[in-house]
C-alpha positions in Angstrom: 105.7 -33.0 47.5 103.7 -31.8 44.9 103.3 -33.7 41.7 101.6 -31.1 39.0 100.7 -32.0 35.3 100.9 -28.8 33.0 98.9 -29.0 29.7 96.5 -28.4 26.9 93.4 -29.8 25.9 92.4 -30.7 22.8 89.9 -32.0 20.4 89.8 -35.4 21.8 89.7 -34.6 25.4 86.6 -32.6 24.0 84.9 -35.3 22.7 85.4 -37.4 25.2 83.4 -35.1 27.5 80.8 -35.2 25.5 80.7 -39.0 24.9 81.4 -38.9 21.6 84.6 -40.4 21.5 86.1 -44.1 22.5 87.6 -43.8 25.8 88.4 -41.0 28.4 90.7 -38.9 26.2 94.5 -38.3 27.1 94.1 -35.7 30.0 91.3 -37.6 31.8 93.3 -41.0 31.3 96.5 -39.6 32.6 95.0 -38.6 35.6 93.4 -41.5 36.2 97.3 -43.7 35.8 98.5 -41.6 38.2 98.2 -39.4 41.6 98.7 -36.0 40.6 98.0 -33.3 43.5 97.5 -30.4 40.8 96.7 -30.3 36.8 97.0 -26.8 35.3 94.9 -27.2 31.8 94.9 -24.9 29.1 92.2 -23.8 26.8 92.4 -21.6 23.5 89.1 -19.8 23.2 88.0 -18.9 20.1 87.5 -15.2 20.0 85.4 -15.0 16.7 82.9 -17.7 18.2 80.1 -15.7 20.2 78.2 -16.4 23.0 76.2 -20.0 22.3 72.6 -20.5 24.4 72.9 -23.7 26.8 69.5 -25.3 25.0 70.8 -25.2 21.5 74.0 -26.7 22.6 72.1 -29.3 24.7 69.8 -30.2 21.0 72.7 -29.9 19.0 75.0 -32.5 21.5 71.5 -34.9 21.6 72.0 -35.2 18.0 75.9 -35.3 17.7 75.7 -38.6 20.4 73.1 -40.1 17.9 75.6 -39.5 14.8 78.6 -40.9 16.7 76.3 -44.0 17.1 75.7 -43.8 13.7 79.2 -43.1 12.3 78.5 -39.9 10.9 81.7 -38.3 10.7 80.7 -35.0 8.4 77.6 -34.5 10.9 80.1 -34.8 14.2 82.7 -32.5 12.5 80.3 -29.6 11.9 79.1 -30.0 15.6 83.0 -30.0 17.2 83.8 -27.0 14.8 80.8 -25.1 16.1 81.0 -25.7 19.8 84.8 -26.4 20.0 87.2 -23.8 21.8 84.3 -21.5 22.9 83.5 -20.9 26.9 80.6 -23.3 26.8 82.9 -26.3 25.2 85.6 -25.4 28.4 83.1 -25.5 31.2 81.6 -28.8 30.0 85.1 -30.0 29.8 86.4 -29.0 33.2 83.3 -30.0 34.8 83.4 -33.1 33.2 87.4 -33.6 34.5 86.0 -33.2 38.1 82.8 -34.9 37.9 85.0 -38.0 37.0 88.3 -37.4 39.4 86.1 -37.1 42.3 83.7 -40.6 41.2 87.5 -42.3 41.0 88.9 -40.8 44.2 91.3 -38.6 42.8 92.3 -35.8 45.1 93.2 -34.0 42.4 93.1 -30.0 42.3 92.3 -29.3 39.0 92.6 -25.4 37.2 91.6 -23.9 34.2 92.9 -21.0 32.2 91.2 -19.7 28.9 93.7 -18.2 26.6 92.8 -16.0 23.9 95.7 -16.6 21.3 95.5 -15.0 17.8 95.3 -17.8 16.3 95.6 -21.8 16.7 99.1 -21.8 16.3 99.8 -18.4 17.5 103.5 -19.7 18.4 103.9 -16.8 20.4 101.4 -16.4 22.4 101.5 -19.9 22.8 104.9 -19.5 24.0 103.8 -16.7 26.5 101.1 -18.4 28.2 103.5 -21.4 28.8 106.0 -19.5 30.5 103.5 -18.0 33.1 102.0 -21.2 34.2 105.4 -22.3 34.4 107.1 -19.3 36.4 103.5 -19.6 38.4 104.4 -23.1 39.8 107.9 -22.6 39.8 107.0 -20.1 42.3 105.2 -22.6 44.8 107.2 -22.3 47.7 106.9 -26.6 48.1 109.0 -29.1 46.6 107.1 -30.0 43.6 107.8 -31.9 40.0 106.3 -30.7 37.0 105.1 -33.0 34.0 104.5 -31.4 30.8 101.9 -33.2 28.3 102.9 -33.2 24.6 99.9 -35.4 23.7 97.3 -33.0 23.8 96.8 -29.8 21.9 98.7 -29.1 18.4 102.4 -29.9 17.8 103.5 -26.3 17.7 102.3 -26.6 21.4 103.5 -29.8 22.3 107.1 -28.4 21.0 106.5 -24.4 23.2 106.0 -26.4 26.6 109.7 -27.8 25.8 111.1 -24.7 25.3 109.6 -23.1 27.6 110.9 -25.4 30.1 114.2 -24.0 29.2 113.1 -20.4 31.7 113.0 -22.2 34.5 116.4 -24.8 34.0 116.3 -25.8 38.1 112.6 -26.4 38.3 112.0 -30.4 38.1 110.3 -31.2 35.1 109.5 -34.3 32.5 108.0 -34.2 29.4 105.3 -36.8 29.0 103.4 -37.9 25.9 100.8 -41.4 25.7 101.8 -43.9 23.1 98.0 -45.2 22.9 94.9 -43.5 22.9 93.4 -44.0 26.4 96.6 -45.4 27.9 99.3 -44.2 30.7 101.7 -41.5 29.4 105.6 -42.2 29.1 108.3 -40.1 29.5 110.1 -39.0 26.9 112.9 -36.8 27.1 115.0 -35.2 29.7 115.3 -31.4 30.1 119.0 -31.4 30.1 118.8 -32.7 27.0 117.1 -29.2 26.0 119.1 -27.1 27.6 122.1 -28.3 25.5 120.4 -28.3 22.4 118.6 -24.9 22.7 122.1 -23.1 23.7 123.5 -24.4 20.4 120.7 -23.4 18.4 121.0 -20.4 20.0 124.3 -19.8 18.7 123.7 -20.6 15.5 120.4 -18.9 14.2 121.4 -16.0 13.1 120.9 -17.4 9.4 118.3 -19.8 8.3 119.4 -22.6 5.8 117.7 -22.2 2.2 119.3 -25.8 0.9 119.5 -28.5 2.3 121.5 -32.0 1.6 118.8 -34.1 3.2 116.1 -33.0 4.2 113.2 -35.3 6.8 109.7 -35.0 5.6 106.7 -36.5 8.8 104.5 -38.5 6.4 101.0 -39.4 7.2 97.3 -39.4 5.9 97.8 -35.9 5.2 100.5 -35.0 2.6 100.3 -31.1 2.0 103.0 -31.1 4.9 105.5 -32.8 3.3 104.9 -31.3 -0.2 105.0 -27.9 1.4 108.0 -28.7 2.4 109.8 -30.3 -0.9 108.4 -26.7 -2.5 110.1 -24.3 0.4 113.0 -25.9 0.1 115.6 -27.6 -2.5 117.7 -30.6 -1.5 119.7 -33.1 -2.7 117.6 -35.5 -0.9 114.1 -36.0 0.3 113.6 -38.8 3.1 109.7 -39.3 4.0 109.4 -41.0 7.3 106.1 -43.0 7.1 104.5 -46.1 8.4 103.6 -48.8 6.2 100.1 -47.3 6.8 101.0 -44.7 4.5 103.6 -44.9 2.1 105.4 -41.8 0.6 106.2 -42.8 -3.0 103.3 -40.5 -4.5 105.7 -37.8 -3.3 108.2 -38.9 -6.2 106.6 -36.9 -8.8 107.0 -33.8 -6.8 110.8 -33.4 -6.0 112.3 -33.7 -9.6 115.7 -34.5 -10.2 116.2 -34.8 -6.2 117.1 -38.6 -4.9 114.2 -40.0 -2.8 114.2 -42.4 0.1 111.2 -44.0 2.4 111.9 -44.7 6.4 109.4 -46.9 8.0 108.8 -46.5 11.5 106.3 -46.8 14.2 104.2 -43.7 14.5 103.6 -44.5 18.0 106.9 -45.5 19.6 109.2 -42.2 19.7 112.2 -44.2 20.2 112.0 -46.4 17.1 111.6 -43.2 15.3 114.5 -42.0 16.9 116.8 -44.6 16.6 115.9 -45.3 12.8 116.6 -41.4 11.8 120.2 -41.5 13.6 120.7 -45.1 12.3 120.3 -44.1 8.5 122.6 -40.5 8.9 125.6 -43.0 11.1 127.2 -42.4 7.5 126.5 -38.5 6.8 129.4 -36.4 7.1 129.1 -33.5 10.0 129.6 -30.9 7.3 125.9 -31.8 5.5 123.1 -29.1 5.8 120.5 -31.4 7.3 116.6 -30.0 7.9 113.6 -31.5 9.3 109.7 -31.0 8.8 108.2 -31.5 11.5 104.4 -30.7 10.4 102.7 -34.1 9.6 102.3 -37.4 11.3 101.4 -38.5 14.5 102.7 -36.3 18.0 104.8 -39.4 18.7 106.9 -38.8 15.5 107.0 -35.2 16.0 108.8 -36.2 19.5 111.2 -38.8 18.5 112.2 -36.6 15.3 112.7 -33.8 17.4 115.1 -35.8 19.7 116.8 -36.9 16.7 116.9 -33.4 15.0 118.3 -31.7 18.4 120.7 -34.8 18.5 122.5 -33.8 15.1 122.1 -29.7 15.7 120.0 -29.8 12.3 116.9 -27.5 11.5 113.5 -28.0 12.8 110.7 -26.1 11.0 106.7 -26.3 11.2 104.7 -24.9 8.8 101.3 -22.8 10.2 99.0 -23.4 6.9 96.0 -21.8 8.4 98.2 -18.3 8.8 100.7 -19.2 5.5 103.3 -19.2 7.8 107.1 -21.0 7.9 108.0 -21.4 11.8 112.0 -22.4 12.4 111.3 -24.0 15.4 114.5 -23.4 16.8 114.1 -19.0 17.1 110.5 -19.3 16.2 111.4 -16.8 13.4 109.1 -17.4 10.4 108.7 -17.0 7.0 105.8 -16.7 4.3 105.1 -20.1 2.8 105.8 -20.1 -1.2 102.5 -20.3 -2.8 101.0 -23.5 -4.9 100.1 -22.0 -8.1 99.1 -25.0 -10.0 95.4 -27.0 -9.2 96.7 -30.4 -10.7 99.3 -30.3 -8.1 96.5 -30.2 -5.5 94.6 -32.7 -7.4 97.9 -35.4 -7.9 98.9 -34.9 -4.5 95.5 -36.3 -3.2 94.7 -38.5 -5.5 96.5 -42.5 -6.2 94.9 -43.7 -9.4 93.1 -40.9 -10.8 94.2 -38.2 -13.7 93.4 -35.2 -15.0 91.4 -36.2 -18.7 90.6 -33.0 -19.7 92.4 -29.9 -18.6 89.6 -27.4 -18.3 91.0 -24.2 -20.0 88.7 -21.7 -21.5 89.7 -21.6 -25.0 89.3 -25.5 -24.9 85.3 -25.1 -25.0 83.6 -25.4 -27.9 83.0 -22.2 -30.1 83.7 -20.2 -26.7 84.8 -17.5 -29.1 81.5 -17.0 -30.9 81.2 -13.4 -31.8 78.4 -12.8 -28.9 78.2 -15.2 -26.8 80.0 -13.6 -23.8 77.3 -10.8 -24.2 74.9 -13.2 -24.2 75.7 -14.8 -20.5 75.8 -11.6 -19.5 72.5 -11.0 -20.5 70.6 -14.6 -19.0 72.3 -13.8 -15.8 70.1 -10.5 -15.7 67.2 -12.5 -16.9 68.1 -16.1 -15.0 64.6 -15.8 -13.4 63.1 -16.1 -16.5 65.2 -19.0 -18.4 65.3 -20.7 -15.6 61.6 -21.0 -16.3 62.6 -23.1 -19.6 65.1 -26.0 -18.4 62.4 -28.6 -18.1 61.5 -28.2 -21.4 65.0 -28.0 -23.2 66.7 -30.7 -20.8 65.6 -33.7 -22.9 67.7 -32.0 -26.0 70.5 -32.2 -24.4 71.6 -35.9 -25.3 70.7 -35.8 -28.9 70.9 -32.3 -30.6 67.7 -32.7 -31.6 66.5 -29.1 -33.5 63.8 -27.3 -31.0 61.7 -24.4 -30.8 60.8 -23.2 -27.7 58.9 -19.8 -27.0 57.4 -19.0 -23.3 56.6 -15.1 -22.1 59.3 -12.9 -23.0 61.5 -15.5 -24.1 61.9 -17.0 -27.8 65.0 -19.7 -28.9 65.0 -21.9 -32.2 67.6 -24.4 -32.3 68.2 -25.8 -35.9 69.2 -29.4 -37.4 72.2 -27.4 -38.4 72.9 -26.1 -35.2 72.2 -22.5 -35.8 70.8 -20.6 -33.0 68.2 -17.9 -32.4 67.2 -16.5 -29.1 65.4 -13.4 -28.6 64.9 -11.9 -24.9 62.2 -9.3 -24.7 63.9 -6.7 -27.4 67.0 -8.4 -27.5 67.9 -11.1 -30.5 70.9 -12.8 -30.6 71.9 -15.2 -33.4 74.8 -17.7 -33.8 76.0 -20.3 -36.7 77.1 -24.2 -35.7 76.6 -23.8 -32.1 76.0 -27.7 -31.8 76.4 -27.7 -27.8 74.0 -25.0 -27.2 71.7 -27.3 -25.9 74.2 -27.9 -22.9 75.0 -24.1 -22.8 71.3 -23.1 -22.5 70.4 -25.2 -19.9 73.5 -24.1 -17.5 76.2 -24.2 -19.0 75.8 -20.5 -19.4 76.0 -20.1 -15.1 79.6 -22.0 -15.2 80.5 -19.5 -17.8 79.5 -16.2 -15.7 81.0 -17.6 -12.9 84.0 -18.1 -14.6 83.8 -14.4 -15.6 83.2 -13.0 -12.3 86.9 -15.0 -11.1 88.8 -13.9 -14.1 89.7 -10.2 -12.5 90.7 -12.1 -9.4 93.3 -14.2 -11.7 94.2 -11.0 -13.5 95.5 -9.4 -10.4 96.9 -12.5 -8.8 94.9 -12.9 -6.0 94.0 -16.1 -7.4 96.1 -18.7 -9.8 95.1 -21.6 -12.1 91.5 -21.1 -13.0 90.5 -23.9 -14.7 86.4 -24.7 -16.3 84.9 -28.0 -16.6 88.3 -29.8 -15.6 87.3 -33.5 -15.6 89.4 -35.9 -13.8 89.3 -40.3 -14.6 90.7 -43.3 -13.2 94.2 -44.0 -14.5 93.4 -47.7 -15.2 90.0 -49.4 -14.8 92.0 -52.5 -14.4 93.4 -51.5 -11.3 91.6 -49.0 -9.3 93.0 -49.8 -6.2 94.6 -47.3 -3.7 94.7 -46.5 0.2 91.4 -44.8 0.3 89.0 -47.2 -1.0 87.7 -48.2 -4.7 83.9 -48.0 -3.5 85.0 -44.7 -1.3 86.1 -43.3 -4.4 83.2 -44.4 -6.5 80.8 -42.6 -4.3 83.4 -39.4 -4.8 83.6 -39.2 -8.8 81.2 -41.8 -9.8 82.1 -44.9 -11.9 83.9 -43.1 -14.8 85.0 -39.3 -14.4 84.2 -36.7 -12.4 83.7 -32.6 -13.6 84.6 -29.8 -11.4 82.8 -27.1 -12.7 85.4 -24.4 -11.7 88.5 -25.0 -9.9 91.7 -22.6 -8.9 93.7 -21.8 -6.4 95.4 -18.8 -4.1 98.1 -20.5 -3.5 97.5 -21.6 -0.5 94.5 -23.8 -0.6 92.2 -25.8 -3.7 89.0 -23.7 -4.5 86.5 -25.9 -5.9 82.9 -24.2 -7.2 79.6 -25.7 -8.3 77.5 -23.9 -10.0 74.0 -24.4 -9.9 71.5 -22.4 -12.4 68.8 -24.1 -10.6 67.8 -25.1 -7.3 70.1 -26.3 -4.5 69.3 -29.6 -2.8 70.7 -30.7 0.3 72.7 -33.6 -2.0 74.3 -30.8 -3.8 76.2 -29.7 -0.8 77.4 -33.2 1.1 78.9 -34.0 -2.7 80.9 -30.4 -2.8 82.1 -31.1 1.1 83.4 -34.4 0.0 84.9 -33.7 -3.7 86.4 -30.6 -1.7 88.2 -32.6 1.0 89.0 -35.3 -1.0 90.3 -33.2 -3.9 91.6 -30.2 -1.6 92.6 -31.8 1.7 91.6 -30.5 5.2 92.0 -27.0 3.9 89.9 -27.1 0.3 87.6 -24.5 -0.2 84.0 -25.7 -1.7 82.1 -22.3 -3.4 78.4 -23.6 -3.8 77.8 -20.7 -6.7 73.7 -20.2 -7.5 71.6 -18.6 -9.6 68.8 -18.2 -6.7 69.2 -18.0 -3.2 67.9 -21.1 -1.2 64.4 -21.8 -0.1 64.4 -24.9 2.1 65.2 -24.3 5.4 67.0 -27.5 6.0 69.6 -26.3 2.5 69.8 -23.0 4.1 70.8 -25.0 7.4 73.3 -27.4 6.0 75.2 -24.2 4.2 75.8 -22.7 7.3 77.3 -26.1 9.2 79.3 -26.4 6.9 82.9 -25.6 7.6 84.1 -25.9 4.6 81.5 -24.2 1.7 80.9 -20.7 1.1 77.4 -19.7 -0.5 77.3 -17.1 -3.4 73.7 -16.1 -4.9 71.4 -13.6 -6.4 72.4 -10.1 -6.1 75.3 -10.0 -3.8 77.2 -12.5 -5.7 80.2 -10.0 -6.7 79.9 -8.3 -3.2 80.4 -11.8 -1.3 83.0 -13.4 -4.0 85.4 -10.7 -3.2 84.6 -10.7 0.6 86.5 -14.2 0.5 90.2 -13.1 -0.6 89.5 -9.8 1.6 
């Protein structure tokens, strides 16, 4: 009799290859608890990553192992972005599975198929590629058992190789998924459970629901999921099922007049979550419209949710926020995801004892309406070669307001104990009245402005929402600066009193964050935008690293283009690479 294990692999099964990661990962560790005769693994191959030269992988892994050792988590993340779900990353990875089978006497025939999907969560093409590795061992002409691993992979594919078990209804199958890193995998549901549930769902999905009575939010470190889902949908009642790890109560503030309700479980035990969910709706009358969002937490949530949700015929839905897409994961029809159109909603939802002290408008700057002074920005950014020539000698005015007169080549500026301004560029003379922060404008304040500028057609037409200048956000209370992620993590974010974000909006979908830098870009620069970005923004946040001079330093120029997150725009194709962003 055959015994075959069907799955995908996934991040950690990547790092475990490459010994940066605790442990064997979950496909190497399930093969290892049991004798499987086959193991059908599935990769998705990135199709926009090229072709990557064996030596600078073999460099690039040398230092990735000594940052593991080291605990550098930004360093390893750049290095599994780059090499992860490309043709070099899967033969590593298989060999790797082999190499270790056959040193542990595991007669174990092992297969590999790439799949290029359209996406991470291309749901159907997921879906496709699960039914023909299913219909090609249901054809094995051998009695055989088939074990289906939700563990690795994403959740959207965990959930496909269920359903897709639902072609092939007299083909012996489990579903298996591990409670514990590095431990044997249980099973966890039974596929006639499936097939009853899927032939209901069936029936009724026709129409999606767009209100719900109660509606099951999976709560974890990451909280876009569940907000995403108190914004798609109203309902009388919003029930975040969390750990005590993570509680949901920040989520109060977003669902208004709706009641609220917290339901601790164990993120690894399945059952317990299970059992809890059907426990609290014992009272729920049949007739309530009851929905579940199934994007955050752990897998082993997502499973016993799922069980529960299938149990009471309610709504299962995923959100895709890489593609802006709403997945009903009972038809896999999908909707557009409503957009977030506000950046303090970004910045509440990540943050526990922090608040937005000044709100960053334009008209909010001083004497921004000074008949001139947008012709005037206009005008250094032509000549930003030039001023920039002048910082060092204007910086220590700054502070104090002090008057100054500064003249170097083609540039002349007199700053006044009244605060009256002249500054004459080659032919050109501008002159302004009680401009007492000019000191602060001169020396770069001017950049933030022209960026701002350069986004405002953008928030004209809509393509993006909320932009906001100099918004500046504080700790709450200095008396108790205590939250989940760390009062010296946070420090080391926004400093001991308030951070500035130069420019901040959003599309909608994600938080844009944008330094601007009329000077030169260090290295610093861009490990304090990654971090303000992902804490600020989440896993999707957007940094813009916005300069008036392209970078020199090879190791800056480096660093810009690890990075995953942060989009460089300089010099003369600023306006040219902005747009290329939303496009």
């Amino acid at each position: 009799m055959k015994k075959v294990l069907i799955t995908w692999y996934g991040i950690t099964d990547l790092r475990a290859s490459l010994s940066i990661e605790y442990g064997d990962g979950p496909i190497l560790s399930a093969l290892k608890a049991e004798s499987y005769t086959d193991v059908l693994i599935l990769g998705y191959t990135n199709k926009e990553k090229g072709n990557i030269e064996q030596n600078i992988f073999e460099n690039d892994l040398e230092k990735a192992q000594s940052n593991f050792i080291s605990n550098k988590q930004t360093e390893l993340w750049n290095f599994i972005n780059t090499y992860s779900n490309t043709d070099l990353a899967h033969t590593n990875f298989i060999n790797w599975v082999k190499r270790e089978l056959k040193e542990n006497k595991k007669n174990t025939e092992v297969s590999f198929h790439s799949v290029k999907l359209t996406h991470l969560n291309d749901t159907e093409g997921i879906y496709d590629i699960a039914v023909q590795a299913l219909d090609i061992v249901a054809s094995w002409n051998v009695e055989k058992e088939v074990f289906f691993y939700l563990s690795p992979g994403t959740p959207v594919m965990a959930f496909v190789w269920a359903f897709a078990a639902l072609r092939q209804p007299n083909l012996k199958k489990n579903l298996l998924v591990s409670p514990i890193a590095n431990k044997k995998p249980e099973i966890v549901s039974l596929p006639q459970e499936w097939l009853d549930w899927h032939s209901k769902q069936i029936v009724d999905s026709d129409k999606h629901i767009e209100e719900y009575d109660i509606l099951f939010h999976l709560f974890g470190e990451q909280r876009m999921p569940s907000l995403l889902g108190v914004l798609q949908f109203p309902s009388q009642k919003h029930v975040f099922i969390n750990s005590e790890q993570y509680p949901a109560k920040i989520m109060k503030q977003f669902i208004g007049n709706s009641s609220f309700d917290e339901l601790k479980i164990n993120p690894f035990d399945p059952s317990d979550v299970k059992e809890k969910i059907l426990t609290y709706l014992q009272n729920t009358s049949s007739h309530q419209k009851i929905g579940f969002n199934l994007t955050g937490g752990t897998k082993l949530m997502y499973a016993g949710a799922l069980a529960a949700c299938k149990k009471i015929n309610a709504t299962p839905f995923y959100f895709d926020i890489i593609h802006d897409k709403l997945i009903f994961l009972n038809d896999f029809k999908n909707q557009d995801i409503k957009p977030i159109t506000s950046v303090e909603t970004f910045i509440t939802l990540h943050s526990n004892d922090l608040s937005i002290s000044k709100k960053g408008y334009w008209d909010q700057i001083q004497n921004i309406n000074l008949e001139g002074r947008e012709e005037l920005t206009m005008f250094l950014w032509e000549h930003r070669s030039n001023i920039a020539k002048l910082y060092r000698d204007m910086i220590p005015y700054v502070d104090d307001r002090q008057k100054f007169s500064i003249q170097k080549n083609t540039i002349q500026i007199q700053y006044t104990k009244d605060y009256d301004v002249t500054i004459k560029i080659g032919n050109k003379v501008f002159t302004f009245s009680n401009w007492r922060d000019f000191p602060v404008y001169i020396t770069g304040g001017w950049f933030e402005e022209y960026v701002y500028i350069q986004f405002k057609p953008l928030l004209e037409n809509q393509i993006i929402y909320d932009l906001r200048i100099g918004l500046e956000i504080a700790f709450k209370d200095k008396g108790n600066q205590n939250n989940s992620f760390g009062l010296s993590k946070l420090k080391n974010i926004i400093g001991d009193t308030y951070q500035e974000l130069d420019i901040i909006f959003t599309d909608g979908k994600k938080l844009y964050i944008v330094e601007c830098k009329a000077g030169n870009i260090k290295s610093d620069h861009i490990m304090k935008l990654q971090n303000i970005t992902r804490y600020f923004g989440g896993l999707k946040g957007e940094g813009i690293l916005a300069s008036c001079f392209p970078p020199n330093s090879q190791v800056v120029k480096k660093k810009i283009a690890d990075s995953n997150n942060i989009t460089l725009l300089t010099g003369r194709n600023f306006n040219m690479d902005m747009n290329s962003i939303f496009t």
